[in-house]
C-alpha positions in Angstrom: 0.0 0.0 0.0 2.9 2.4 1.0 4.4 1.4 -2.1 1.8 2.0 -4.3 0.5 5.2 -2.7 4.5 6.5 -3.4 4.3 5.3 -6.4 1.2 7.4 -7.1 2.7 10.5 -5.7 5.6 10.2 -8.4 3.1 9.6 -11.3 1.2 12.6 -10.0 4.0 14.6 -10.0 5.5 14.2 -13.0 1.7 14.5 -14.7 1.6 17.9 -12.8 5.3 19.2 -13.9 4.8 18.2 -17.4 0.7 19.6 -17.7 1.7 22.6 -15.1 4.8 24.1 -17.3 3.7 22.7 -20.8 0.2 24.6 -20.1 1.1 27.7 -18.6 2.5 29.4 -21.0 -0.1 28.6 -23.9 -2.8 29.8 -21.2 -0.5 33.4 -20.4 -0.6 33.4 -24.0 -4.2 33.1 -24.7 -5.0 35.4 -21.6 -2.4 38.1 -23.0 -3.8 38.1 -26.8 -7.6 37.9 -24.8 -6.5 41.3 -22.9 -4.8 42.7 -25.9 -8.2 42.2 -28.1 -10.3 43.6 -25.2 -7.8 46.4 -24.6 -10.5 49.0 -25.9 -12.9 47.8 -23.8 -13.7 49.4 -20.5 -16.1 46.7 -18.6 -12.9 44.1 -18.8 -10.6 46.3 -17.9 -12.3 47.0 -14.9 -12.8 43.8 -14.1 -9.2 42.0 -15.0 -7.2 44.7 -13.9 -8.1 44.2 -9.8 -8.7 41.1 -9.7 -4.4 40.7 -11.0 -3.8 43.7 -8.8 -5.1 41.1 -5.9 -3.5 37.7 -7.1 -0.1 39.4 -7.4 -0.7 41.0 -3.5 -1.7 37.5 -2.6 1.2 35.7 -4.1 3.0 35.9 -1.2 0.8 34.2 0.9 0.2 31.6 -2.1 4.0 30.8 -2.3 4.0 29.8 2.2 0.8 28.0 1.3 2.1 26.1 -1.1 5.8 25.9 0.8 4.2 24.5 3.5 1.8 21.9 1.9 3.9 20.9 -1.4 4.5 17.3 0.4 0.6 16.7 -0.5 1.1 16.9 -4.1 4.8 16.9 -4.9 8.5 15.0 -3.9 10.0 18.4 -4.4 10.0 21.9 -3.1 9.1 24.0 -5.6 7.9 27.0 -3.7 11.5 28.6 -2.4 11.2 31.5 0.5 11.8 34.0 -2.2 8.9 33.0 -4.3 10.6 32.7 -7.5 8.3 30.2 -9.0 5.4 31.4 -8.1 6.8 34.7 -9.7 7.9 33.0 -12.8 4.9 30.8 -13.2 1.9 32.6 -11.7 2.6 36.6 -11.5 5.0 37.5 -14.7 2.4 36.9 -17.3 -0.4 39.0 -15.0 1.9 41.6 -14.6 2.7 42.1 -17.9 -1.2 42.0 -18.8 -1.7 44.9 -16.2 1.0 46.9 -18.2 -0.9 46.0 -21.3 -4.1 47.7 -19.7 -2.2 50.7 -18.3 -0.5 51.2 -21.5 -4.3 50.5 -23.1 -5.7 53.5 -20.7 -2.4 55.9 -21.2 -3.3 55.7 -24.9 -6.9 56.2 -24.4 -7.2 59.4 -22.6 -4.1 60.4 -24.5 -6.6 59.9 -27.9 -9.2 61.4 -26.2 -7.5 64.8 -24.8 -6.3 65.3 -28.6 -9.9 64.9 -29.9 -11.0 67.3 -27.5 -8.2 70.1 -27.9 -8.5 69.5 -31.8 -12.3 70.3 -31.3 -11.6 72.8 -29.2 -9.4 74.6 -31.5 -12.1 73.9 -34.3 -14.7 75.7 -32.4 -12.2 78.6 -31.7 -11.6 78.7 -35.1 -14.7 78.9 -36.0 -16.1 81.7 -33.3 -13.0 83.6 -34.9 -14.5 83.6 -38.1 -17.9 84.6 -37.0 -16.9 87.8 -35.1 -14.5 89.1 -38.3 
C-alpha cells in the first residue's frame, strides 16, 4: 500500500510538472492576446485589472501555502522562501497583462485629450470667423 500510494505520488507529480509548465505558457498566451483584443474595452478592464492587482498582493501568501503543503502533491519543493516560481509561473504573465491595460488607458485618454483640444481649436476657429 505504501508502495503503491509512493508510487502514485511520483506519477502525479511528473503528470503535474509536465501539464503545469507545458500549459502555462499557452494559457499566459491566450489570456495576454484575450487582454490585448479587449484592450478598448472598458467593462474588462475594470474587471481584470483588480482582480491581478489582488492575485499578485496575494502571491506571497500563495507561495508559504504552497511551501508549506507541497509534500501533499509533490516530492520536491518547488515554492522557495523567495517565491521565485510562483513569480515565474503565476505573476509575470499578469503583470505584464496589467502593463498592457495601463498602456491601453495611457493611450486612451491620451486619444481622447487630442480629440478634444483638436475640437476645441475647431470651435475657436470657428467663433474667430464669426466675429470678423
Amino acid at each position: 500500500s505504501g508502495i503503491n500510494a509512493e508510487y502514485g505520488k511520483q506519477w502525479y507529480q511528473r503528470r503535474v510538472r509536465v501539464v503545469g509548465i507545458s500549459a502555462d505558457l499557452p494559457c499566459a498566451g491566450v489570456l495576454f492576446c484575450y487582454c490585448l483584443a479587449s484592450c478598448k474595452l472598458a467593462p474588462p478592464l475594470s474587471c481584470h485589472l483588480p482582480s491581478f492587482a489582488y492575485l499578485m498582493y496575494f502571491a506571497q501568501t500563495l507561495n508559504t501555502l504552497a511551501a508549506q503543503n507541497y509534500a501533499q502533491f509533490t516530492n520536491e519543493q518547488y515554492f522557495d522562501s523567495d517565491g521565485l516560481f510562483i513569480t515565474l509561473i503565476l505573476l509575470l504573465p499578469c503583470a505584464l497583462n496589467c502593463i498592457l491595460f495601463i498602456l491601453s488607458w495611457l493611450l486612451q485618454s491620451w486619444t481622447l485629450m487630442v480629440d478634444l483640444k483638436s475640437q476645441q481649436a475647431k470651435r475657436y476657429i470657428a467663433s474667430q470667423k464669426k466675429d470678423k
